[in-house]
N, C-alpha and C positions, 0 to 999 in steps of 0.2 A: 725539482727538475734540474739537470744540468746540460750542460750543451758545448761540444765540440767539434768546430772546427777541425776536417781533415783533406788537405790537402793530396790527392789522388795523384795527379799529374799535374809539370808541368809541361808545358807544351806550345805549339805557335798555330796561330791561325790566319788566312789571307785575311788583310785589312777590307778588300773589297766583299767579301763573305760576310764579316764581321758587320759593317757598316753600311749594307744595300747601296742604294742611291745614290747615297750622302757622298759629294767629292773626296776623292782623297786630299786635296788640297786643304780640306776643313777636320775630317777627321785627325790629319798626323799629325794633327799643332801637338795634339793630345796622347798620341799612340802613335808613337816615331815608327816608322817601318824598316828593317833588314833592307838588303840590296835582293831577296826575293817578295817585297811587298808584305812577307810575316809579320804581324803582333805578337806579343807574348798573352799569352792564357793560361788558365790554372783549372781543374775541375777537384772544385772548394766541395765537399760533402759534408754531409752534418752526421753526426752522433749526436744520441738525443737519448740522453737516463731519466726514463719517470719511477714511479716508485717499484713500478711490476717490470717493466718493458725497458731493452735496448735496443735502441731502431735508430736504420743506418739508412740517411736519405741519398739514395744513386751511389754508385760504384767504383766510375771509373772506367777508364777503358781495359784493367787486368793486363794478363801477361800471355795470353792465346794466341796471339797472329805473331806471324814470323818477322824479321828482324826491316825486313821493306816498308810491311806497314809501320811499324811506328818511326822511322826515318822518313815518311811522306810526313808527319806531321811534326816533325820535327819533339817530337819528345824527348827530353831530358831523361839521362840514366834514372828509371823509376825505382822506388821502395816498392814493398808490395802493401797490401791492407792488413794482412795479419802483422805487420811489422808497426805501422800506426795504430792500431789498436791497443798491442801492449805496451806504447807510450802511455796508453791511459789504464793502464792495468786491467786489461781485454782483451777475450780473445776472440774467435772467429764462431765458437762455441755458444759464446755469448751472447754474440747476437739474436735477439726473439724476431725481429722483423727487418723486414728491408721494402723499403715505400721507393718507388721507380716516379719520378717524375716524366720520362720515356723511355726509350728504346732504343736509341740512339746509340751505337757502340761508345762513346767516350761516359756515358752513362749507365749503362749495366753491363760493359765487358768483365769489371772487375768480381761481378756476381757467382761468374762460374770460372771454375778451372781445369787446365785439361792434365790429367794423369798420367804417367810413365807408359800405362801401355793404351794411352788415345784417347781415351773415353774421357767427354767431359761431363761431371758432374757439380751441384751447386757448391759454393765456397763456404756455404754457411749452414750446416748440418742440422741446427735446430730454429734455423729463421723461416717463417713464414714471408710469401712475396707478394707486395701489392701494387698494382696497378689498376689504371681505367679498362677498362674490357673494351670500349672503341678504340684504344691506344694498342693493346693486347689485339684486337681482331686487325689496324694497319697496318703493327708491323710485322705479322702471320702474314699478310695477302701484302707485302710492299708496294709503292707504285715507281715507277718507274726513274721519277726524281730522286726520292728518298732511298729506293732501293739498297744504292753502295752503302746505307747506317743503319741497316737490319742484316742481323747473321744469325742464321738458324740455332745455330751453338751457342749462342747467349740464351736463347728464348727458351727453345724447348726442354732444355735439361730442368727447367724453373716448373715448367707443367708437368714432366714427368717425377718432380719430386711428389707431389701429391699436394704441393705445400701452396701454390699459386691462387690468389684471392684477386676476386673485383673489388673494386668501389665505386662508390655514384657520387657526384656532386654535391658538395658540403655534407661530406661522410665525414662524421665524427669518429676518427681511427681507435685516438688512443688519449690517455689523459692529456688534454691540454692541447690538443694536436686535431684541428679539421682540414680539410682540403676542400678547392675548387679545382674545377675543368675547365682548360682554355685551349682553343682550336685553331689561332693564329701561326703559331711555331710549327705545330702536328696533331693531327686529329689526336684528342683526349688526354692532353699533359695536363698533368697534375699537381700543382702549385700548391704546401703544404702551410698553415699561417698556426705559429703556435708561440701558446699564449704564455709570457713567462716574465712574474711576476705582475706590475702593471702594461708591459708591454706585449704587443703586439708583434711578432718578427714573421717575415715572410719570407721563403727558403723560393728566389728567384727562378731557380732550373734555363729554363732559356726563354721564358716570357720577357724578360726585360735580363738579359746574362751577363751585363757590364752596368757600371753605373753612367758608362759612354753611351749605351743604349739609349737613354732617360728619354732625352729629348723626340718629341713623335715623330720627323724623320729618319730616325735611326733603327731600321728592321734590317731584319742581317735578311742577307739574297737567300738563305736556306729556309725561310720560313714559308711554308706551302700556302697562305693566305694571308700574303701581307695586307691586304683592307683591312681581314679582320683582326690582326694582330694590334693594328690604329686604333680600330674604333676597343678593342681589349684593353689595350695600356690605356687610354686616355680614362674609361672607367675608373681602370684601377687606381690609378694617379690622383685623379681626381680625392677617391677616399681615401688614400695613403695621405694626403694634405691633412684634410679633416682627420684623421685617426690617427695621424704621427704613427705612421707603422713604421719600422725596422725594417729597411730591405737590406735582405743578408745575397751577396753575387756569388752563383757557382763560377763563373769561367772570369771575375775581376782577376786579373794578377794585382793591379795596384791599390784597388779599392776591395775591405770586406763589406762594409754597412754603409748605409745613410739613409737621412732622412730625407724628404723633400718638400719644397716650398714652391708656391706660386710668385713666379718672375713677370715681369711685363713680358718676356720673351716664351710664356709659357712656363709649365713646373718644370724643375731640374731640383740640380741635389742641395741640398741644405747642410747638414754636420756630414763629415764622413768619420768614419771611427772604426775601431776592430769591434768584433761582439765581445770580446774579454770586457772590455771597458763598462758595458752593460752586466755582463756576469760577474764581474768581480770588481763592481768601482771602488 
C-alpha cells in the first residue's frame, strides 16, 4: 500500500465556525486570525494504492461555481485534481473509487465537473463512489442549516453514473481499508481507518478536522449535534490513546498527523509529524 497526501484547496475559514464555543481569546494564541476573523484551512485528501485499487478519499471543492463563491471563502488560486494526480503519475482514469467522507461541497465538489456545453458529469470515468446511504438520503432531503453545503450537481451526476454504492458501519471497503459512521458533524460521515504497515492511520474528514480541534471543547458551530459529536470524540480518543492511531487532518493547514496522549488537562496531541515520515522513514 502507498499513500498520498493531496492537497485540494487552500482556503480560509471563520475562527468562530472552526472553534464553536471556545473564545477567540483562547483559540488565536494558536490560529492568529485576519482582520476578517479567517484562519487558514487546507482540504488534505488521501490517495491510497492497494495492490488492485486507487481510491481517492473526498475531493475538494472543484472548479463548478462561479468566481463569488470561491472568493466567500477566500480560496487561493486552485490547481485542479487531475493536475495533482499526475504529480504522482495518475490520472483521472485511474482512479477505481472515490470514498466521500460527506457531502459537504468543499468535500465532493471536486468529484464532478461541468463541460463546455453545461452538463455536469463525474470527473472520474472509471471510479466507483461511496458513501453512507443516511449521509446520501441528508444531503438529497438537506435541512435547512446544512442546506447552503449540499448542491444538487455534485450529487446527482454521481447516481446517475450508475456507479454510486452504500456502506454500513465497519464495512470493510477495500484491502486494508474499514470505516466507521459518526453523526456528530452530519448524519452518516464516514471516517475511513486503514491499516498500513503496523500502523493504524485514520483519515479525520470533519470528525475531529484540525489537530486544534482535539481538545473536547472544540466542536466547530457547523456540527448539527454538537452533544454527540462530545460524547463521539471522547470514544474515539479515548482508543486512539490505547491504539496509538495516526490521525491524519483534512482541513490542518499547519498540522498533518499526530499522535495523542492523555494530559492532566484531558487527551490532546502527542508527536505531530507529516505521514511521509511514517511512509518513508
Amino acid at each position: 500500500m502507498k499513500l498520498y497526501p493531496v492537497i485540494a484547496d487552500l482556503w480560509k475559514m471563520d475562527g468562530g465556525v472552526a472553534f464553536g464555543v471556545v473564545p477567540k481569546s483562547i483559540w488565536n494564541r494558536n490560529n492568529m486570525a485576519d482582520e476578517n476573523n479567517m484562519i487558514p484551512i487546507v482540504t488534505r485528501c488521501l490517495l491510497v494504492q492497494t495492490e488492485d485499487r486507487l481510491i481517492l478519499i473526498d475531493a475538494g471543492m472543484g472548479h463548478k461555481r462561479d468566481e463569488k463563491y470561491y472568493n466567500v471563502r477566500f480560496r487561493e488560486p486552485a490547481t485542479t485534481l487531475e493536475r495533482l494526480l499526475a504529480a504522482h503519475n495518475f490520472s483521472l482514469n485511474d482512479i477505481t473509487d472515490v470514498l466521500f467522507t460527506h457531502f459537504h461541497d468543499d468535500h465532493v465538489g471536486g468529484a464532478t465537473l461541468r463541460k463546455q456545453d453545461c452538463t455536469v458529469v463525474p470527473a472520474f470515468p472509471n471510479a466507483a463512489f461511496w458513501c453512507s446511504q443516511s449521509q446520501w438520503e441528508w444531503a438529497i432531503h438537506p435541512n435547512k442549516r446544512e442546506g447552503a453545503s449540499y448542491f444538487k450537481d455534485n450529487l446527482l451526476p454521481l447516481q446517475d453514473s450508475g456507479r454510486l454504492r452504500f456502506l454500513e458501519n465497519g464495512s470493510k471497503l477495500f484491502q486494508g481499508i474499514c470505516t466507521r459512521i459518526y453523526n456528530g458533524h452530519t448524519m452518516g460521515q464516514v471516517i475511513p481507518f486503514i491499516q498500513y504497515a503496523e500502523h493504524t492511520i485514520v483519515y479525520m474528514g470533519d470528525f475531529i478536522p484540525t489537530a486544534f480541534n482535539i481538545p473536547m471543547p472544540f466542536i466547530p458551530s457547523v456540527d448539527i449535534q454538537p452533544l454527540v459529536s462530545i460524547v463521539e470524540k471522547a470514544a474515539f480518543l479515548e482508543e486512539a490513546v490505547k491504539k496509538n492511531y495516526i490521525l491524519l487532518f483534512e482541513h490542518d493547514y499547519f498540522n498533518e498527523c499526530c499522535t495523542v496522549k492523555q494530559t492532566e488537562k484531558g487527551i490532546n496531541t502527542d508527536r505531530i509529524f507529516t505521514l511521509d515520515s511514517v511512509t518513508n522513514p
